[in-house]
C-alpha positions as YAML, in Angstrom:
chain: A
units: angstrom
residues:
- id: 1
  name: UNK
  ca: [0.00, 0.00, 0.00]
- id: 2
  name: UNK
  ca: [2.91, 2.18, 0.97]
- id: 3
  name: UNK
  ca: [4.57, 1.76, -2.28]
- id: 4
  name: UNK
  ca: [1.55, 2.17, -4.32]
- id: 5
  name: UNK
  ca: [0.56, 5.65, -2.10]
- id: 6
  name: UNK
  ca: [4.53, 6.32, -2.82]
- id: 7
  name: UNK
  ca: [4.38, 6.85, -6.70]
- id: 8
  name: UNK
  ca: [1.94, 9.24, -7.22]
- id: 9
  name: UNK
  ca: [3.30, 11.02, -4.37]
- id: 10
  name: UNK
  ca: [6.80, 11.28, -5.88]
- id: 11
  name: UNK
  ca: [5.24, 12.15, -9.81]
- id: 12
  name: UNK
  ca: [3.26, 15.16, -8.04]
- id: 13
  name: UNK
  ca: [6.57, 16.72, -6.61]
- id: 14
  name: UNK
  ca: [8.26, 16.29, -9.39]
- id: 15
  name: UNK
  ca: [6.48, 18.38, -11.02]
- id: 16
  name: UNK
  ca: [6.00, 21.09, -8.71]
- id: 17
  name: UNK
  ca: [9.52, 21.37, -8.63]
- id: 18
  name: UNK
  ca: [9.98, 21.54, -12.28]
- id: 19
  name: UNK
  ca: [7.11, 24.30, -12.58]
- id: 20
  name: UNK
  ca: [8.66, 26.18, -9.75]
- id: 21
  name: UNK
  ca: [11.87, 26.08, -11.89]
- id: 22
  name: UNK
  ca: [10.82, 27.18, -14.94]
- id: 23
  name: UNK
  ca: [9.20, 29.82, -13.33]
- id: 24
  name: UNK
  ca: [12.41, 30.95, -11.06]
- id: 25
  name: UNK
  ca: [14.06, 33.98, -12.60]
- id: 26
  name: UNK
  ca: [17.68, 33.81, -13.84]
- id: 27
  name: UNK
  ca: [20.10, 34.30, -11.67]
- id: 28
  name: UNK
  ca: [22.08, 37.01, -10.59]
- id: 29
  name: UNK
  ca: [25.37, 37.68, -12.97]
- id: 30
  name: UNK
  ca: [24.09, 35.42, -16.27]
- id: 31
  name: UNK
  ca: [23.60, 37.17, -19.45]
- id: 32
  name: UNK
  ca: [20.15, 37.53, -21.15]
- id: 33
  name: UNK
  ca: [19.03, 34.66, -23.64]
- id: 34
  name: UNK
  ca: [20.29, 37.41, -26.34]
- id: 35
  name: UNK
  ca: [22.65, 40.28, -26.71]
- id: 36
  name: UNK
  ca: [21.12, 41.36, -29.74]
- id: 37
  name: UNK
  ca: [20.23, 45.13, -29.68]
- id: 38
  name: UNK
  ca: [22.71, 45.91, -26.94]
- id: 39
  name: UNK
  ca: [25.17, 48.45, -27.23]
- id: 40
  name: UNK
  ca: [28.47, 48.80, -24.83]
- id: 41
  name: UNK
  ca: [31.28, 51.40, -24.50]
- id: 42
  name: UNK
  ca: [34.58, 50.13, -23.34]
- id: 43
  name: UNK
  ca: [35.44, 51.67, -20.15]
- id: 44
  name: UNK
  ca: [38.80, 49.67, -18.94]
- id: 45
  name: UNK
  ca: [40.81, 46.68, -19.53]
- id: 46
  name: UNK
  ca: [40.49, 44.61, -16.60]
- id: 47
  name: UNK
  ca: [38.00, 44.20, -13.89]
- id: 48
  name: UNK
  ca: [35.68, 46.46, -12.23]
- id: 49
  name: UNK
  ca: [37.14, 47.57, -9.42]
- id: 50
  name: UNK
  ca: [40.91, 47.09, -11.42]
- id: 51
  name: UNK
  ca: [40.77, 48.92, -14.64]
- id: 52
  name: UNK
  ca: [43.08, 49.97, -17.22]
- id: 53
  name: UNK
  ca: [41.24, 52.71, -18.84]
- id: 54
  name: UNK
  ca: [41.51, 53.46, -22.68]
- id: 55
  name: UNK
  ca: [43.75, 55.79, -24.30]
- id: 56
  name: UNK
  ca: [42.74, 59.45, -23.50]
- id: 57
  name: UNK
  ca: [40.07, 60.82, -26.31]
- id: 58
  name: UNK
  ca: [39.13, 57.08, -27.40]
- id: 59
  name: UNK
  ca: [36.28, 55.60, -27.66]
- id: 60
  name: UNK
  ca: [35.91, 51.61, -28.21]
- id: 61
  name: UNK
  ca: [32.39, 50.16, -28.67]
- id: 62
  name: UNK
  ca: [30.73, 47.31, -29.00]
- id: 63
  name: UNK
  ca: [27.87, 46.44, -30.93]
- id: 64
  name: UNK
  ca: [25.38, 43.14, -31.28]
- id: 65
  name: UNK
  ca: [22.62, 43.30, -33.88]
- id: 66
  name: UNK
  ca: [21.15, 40.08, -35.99]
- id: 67
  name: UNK
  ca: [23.95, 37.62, -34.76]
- id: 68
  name: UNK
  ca: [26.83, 40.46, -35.87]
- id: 69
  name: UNK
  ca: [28.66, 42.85, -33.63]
- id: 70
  name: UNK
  ca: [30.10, 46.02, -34.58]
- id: 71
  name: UNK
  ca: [31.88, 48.79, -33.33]
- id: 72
  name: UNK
  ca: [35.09, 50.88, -32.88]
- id: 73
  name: UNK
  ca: [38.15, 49.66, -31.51]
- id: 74
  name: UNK
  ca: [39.36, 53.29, -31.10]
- id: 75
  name: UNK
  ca: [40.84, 53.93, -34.67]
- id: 76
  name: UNK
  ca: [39.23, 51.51, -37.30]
- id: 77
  name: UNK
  ca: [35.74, 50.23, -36.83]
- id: 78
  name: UNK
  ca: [35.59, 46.30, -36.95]
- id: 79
  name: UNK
  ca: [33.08, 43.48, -37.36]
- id: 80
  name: UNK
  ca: [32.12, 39.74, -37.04]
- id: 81
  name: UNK
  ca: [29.64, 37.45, -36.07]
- id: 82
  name: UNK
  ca: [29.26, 36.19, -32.75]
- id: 83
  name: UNK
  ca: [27.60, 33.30, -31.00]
- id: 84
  name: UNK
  ca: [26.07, 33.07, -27.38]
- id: 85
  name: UNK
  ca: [25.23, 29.50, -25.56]
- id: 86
  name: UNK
  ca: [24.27, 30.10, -21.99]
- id: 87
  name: UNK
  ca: [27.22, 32.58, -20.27]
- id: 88
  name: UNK
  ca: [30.03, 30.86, -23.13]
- id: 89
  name: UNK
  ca: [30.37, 33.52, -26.43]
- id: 90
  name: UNK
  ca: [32.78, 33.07, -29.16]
- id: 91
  name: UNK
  ca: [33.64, 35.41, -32.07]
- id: 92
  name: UNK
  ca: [34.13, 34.41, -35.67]
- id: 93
  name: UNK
  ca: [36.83, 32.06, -36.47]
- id: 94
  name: UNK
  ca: [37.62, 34.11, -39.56]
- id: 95
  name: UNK
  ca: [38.44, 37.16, -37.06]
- id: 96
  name: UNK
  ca: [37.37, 41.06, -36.93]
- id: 97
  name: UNK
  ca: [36.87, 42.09, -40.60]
- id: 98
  name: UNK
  ca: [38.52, 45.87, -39.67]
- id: 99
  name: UNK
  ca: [38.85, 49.24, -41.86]
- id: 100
  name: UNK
  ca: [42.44, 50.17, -42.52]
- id: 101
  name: UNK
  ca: [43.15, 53.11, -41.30]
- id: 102
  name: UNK
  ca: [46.58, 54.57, -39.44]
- id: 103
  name: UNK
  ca: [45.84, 56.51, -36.46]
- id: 104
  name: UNK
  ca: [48.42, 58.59, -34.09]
- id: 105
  name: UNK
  ca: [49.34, 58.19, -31.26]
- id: 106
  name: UNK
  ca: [50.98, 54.63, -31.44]
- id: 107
  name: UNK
  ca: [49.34, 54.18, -28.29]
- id: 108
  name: UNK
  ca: [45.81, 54.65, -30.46]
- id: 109
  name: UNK
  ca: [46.83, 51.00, -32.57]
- id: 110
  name: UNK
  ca: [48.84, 49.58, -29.71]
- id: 111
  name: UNK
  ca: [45.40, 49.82, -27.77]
- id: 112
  name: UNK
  ca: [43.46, 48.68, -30.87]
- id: 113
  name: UNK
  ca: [45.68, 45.33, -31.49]
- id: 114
  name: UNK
  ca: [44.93, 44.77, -27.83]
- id: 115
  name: UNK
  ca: [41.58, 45.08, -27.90]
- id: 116
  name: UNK
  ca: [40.79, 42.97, -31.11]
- id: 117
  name: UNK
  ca: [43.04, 39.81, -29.76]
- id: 118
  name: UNK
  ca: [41.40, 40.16, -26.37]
- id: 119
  name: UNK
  ca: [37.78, 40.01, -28.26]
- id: 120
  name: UNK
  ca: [39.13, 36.90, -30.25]
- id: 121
  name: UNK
  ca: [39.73, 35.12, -27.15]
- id: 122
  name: UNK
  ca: [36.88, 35.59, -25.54]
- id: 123
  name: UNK
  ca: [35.28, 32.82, -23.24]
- id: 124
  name: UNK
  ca: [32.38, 33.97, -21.25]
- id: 125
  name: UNK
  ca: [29.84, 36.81, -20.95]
- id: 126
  name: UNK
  ca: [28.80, 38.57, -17.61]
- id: 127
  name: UNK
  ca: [26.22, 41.31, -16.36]
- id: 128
  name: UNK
  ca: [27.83, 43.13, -13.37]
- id: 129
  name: UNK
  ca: [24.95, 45.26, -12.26]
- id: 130
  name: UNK
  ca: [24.43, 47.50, -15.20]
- id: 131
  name: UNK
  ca: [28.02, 46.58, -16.51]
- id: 132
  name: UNK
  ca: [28.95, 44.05, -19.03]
- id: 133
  name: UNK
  ca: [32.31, 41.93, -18.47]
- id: 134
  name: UNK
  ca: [33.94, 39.59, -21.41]
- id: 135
  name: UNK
  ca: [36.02, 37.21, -19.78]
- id: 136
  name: UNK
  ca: [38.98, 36.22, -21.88]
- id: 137
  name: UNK
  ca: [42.20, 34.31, -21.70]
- id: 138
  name: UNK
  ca: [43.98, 37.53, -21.64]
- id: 139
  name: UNK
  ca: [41.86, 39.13, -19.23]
- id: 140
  name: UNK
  ca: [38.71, 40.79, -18.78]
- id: 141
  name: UNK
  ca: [37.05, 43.78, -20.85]
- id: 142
  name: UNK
  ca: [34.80, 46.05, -19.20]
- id: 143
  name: UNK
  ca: [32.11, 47.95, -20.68]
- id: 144
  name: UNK
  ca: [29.38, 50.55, -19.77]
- id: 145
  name: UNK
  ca: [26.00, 50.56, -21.57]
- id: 146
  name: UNK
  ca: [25.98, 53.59, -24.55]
- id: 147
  name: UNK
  ca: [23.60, 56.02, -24.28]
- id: 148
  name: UNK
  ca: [22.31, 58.55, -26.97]
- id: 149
  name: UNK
  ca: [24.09, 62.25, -26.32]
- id: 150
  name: UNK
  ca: [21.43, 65.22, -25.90]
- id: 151
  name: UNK
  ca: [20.40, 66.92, -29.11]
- id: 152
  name: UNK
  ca: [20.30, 70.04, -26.43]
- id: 153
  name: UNK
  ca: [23.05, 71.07, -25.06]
- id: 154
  name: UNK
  ca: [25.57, 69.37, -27.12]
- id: 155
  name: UNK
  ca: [28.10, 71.27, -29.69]
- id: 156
  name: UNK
  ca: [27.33, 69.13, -32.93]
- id: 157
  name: UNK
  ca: [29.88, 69.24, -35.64]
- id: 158
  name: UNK
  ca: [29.18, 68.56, -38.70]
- id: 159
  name: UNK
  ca: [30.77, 65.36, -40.45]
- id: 160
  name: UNK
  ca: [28.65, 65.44, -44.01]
- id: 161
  name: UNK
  ca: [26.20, 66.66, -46.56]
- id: 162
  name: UNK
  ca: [24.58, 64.69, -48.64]
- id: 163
  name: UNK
  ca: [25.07, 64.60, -52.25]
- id: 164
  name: UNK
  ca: [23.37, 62.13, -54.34]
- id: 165
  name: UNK
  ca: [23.59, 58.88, -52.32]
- id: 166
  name: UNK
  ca: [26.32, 59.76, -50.00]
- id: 167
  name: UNK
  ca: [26.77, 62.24, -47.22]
- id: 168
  name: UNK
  ca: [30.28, 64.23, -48.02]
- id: 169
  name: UNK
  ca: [32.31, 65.68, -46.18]
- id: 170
  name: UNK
  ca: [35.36, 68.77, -47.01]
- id: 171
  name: UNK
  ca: [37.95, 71.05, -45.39]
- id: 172
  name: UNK
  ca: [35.14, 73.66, -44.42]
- id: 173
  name: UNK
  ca: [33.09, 71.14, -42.51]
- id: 174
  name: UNK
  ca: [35.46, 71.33, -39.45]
- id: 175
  name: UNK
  ca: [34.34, 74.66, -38.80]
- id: 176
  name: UNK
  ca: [30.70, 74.36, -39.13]
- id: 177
  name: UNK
  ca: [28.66, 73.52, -35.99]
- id: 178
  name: UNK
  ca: [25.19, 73.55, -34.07]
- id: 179
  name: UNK
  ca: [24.18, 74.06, -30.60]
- id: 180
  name: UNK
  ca: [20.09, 73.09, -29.44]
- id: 181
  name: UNK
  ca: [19.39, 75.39, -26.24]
- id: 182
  name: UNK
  ca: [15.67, 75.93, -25.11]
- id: 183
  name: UNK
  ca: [13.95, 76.88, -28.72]
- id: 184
  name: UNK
  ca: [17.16, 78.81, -30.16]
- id: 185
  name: UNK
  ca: [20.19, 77.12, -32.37]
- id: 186
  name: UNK
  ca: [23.89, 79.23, -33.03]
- id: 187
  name: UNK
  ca: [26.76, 78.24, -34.33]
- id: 188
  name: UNK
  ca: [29.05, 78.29, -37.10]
- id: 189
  name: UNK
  ca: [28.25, 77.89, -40.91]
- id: 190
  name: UNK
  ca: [32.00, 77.96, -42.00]
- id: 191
  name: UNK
  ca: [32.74, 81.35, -41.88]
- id: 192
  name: UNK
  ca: [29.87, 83.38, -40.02]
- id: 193
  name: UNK
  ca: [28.06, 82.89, -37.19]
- id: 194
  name: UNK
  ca: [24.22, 81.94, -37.72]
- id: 195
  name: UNK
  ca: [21.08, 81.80, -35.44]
- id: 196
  name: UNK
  ca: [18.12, 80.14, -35.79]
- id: 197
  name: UNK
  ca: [14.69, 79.44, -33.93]
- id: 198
  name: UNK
  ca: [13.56, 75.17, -33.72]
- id: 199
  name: UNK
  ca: [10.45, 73.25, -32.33]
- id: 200
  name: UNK
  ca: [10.91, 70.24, -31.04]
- id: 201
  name: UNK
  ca: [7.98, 67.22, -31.00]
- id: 202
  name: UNK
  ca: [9.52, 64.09, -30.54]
- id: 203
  name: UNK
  ca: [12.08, 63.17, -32.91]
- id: 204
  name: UNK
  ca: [10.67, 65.75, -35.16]
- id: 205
  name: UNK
  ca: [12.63, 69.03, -35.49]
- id: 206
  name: UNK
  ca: [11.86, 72.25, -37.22]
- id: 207
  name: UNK
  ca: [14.48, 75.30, -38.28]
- id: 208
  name: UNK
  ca: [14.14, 78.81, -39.28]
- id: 209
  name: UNK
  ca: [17.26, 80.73, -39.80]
- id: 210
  name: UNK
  ca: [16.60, 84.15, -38.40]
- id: 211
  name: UNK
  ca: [19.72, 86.10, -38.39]
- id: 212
  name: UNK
  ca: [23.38, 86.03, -39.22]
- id: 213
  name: UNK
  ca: [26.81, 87.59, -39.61]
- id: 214
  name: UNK
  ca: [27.98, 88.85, -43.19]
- id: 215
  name: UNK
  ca: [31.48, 88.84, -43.43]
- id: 216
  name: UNK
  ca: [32.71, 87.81, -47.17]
- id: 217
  name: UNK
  ca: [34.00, 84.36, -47.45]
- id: 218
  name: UNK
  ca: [36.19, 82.76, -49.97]
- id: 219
  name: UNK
  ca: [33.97, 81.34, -52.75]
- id: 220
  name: UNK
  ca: [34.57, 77.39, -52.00]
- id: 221
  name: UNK
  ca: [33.77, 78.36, -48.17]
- id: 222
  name: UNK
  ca: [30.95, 80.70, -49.02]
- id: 223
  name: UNK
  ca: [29.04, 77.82, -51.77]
- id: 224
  name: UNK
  ca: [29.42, 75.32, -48.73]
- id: 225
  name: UNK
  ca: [27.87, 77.61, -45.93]
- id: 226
  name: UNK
  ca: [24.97, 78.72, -48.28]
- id: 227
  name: UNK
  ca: [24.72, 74.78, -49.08]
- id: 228
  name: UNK
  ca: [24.07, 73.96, -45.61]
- id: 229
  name: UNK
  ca: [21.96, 76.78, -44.54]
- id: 230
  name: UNK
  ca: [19.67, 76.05, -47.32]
- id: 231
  name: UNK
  ca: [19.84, 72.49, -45.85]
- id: 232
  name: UNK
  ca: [18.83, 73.29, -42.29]
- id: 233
  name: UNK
  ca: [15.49, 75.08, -43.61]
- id: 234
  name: UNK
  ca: [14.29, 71.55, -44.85]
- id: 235
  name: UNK
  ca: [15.26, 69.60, -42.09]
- id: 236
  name: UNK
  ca: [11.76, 67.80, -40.31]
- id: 237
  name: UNK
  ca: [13.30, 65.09, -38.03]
- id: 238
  name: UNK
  ca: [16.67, 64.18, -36.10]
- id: 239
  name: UNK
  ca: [18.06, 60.91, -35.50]
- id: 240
  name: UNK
  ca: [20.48, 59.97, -32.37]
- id: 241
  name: UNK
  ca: [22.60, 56.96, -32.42]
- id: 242
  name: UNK
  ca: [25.50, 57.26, -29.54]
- id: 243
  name: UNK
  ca: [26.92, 60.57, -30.24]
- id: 244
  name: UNK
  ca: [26.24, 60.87, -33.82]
- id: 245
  name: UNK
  ca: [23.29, 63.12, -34.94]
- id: 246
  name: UNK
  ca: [21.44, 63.11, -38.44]
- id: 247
  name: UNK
  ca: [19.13, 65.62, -39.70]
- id: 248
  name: UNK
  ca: [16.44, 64.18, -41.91]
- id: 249
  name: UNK
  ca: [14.11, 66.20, -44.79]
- id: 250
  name: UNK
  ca: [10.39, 64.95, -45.37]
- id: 251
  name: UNK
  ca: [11.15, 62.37, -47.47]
- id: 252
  name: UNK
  ca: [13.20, 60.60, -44.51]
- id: 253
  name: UNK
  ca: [17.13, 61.09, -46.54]
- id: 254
  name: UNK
  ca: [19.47, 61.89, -44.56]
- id: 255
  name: UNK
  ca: [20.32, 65.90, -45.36]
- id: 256
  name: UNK
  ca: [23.32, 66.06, -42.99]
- id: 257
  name: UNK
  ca: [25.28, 64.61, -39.96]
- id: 258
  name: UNK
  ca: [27.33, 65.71, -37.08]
- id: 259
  name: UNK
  ca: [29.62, 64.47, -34.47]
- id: 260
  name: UNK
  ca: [28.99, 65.19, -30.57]
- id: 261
  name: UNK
  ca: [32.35, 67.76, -29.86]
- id: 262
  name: UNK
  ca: [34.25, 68.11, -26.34]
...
C-alpha cells in the first residue's frame, strides 16, 4: 500500500519542482538569452574595481545586432559574427573584418591590437549590475551601456552633406557647428556665425534661420555655408545613435550629420 501511495506522491513533486523552476528567474550575474540590440562602451581593460582605462580621447564600442557585432576599436571600426550559448560567447573564427586606417598616437593601434586579440579570445559573458564583463584568456574587458548624447546642449559638428547617395564631407566642414538650447540654435556655418529658432515634438525638429553675420567668405567656403543653410530650412526630423546626430528632410534622406564635440 505504501509503495503504491509512494508513486503518485513522488510524480506530483516532481512536477511542482519543475514548474517552480521554470518559473524561477535567472540568476544574478548570467547574461540575457540574447545580446542582440545591446550596445556597450569600453570603459577599462580589466576588472571592475581594477581597470586599465583606454587611451585618452578614445572611444571603443561594441555592438550586437542580428547575430553580428560592430563597433570601434578606437581607430578603425571592426566586425564579425558572434555566437552566445548560456554565459560561453565566441567570435568568428575568420576574425574582426577591420577598416584600414593609421591613427596617431601609437598608443591609439597599440590599444586597438589589444583590444581585437582580447575580443578573439573571448570565453564567457557577464552582467555586473548595469556593466557588461567579457572574460577572456587575456583578461577581462569592461564595458558601460551607450547612451544617446542630448540633441540640447551638445556642440554638434558637422561630419557630411549629402550629395546624391552619400553624405560628403570637405575642409570647411570642421568649422561648421550647431548648438540646441531651449527653442534657439547658433553656431558656425563655416565662416559666419548663424542663429536660428527650432520646435521640437519628438524626434521631429523644425528650423528657421533668423539672423546672421555677413562677413565675405572665400567662394569654395561661401558655396558650402549657403549649401548647408539652405539644408537646415528643410530639415523635419533628427536621429540619435550614440553621439552621432542626423538631420532628416520629409522624405526621410538623410540631409546632414554631425559628431557630438568636447
Amino acid at each position: 500500500m505504501l509503495n503504491k501511495l509512494f508513486s503518485p506522491l513522488l510524480l506530483i513533486l516532481l512536477i511542482v519542482v519543475i514548474a517552480l523552476s521554470a518559473c524561477s528567474p535567472a540568476q544574478p550575474g548570467s547574461p540575457s538569452s540574447s545580446l542582440d540590440g545591446t550596445q556597450w562602451n569600453l570603459i577599462g581593460f580589466g576588472s571592475p574595481d581594477a581597470l586599465t582605462p583606454p587611451v585618452e580621447n578614445s572611444h571603443l564600442t561594441l555592438d550586437f545586432a542580428d547575430g553580428q557585432v560592430s563597433g570601434s576599436a578606437g581607430c578603425n571600426g571592426y566586425g564579425a559574427s558572434f555566437t552566445l550559448e548560456g554565459d560561453t560567447i565566441s567570435f568568428s573564427t575568420e576574425g574582426f573584418m577591420t577598416t584600414l586606417m593609421f591613427c596617431e598616437p601609437a598608443e591609439l593601434m597599440d590599444q586597438e591590437t589589444k583590444f581585437l586579440a582580447w575580443m578573439q579570445k573571448a570565453q564567457t559573458v557577464e552582467f555586473a549590475g548595469t556593466q557588461l564583463i567579457i572574460h577572456t584568456s587575456e583578461g577581462d574587458l569592461t564595458f558601460d551601456p551607450a547612451q544617446p548624447t542630448a540633441l540640447e546642449g551638445t556642440n554638434w559638428l558637422l561630419s557630411g552633406l549629402t550629395e546624391g547617395d552619400a553624405v560628403v564631407s570637405s575642409a570647411t566642414d570642421e568649422n561648421i557647428n550647431i548648438q540646441f538650447e531651449g527653442g534657439q540654435a547658433a553656431g558656425s556655418s563655416g565662416c559666419n556665425q548663424f542663429f536660428a529658432e527650432y520646435a521640437l515634438d519628438g524626434e521631429k525638429l523644425s528650423l528657421s534661420i533668423v539672423g546672421g553675420t555677413k562677413i565675405a567668405c572665400e567662394e569654395e567656403v561661401a558655396l558650402r555655408e549657403a549649401t548647408f543653410l539652405n539644408a537646415l530650412t528643410q530639415v523635419v526630423s533628427y536621429q540619435i545613435e550614440r553621439s552621432s546626430l542626423a538631420l532628416l528632410d520629409a522624405k526621410g534622406t538623410v540631409l546632414m550629420s554631425f559628431y557630438a564635440g568636447k
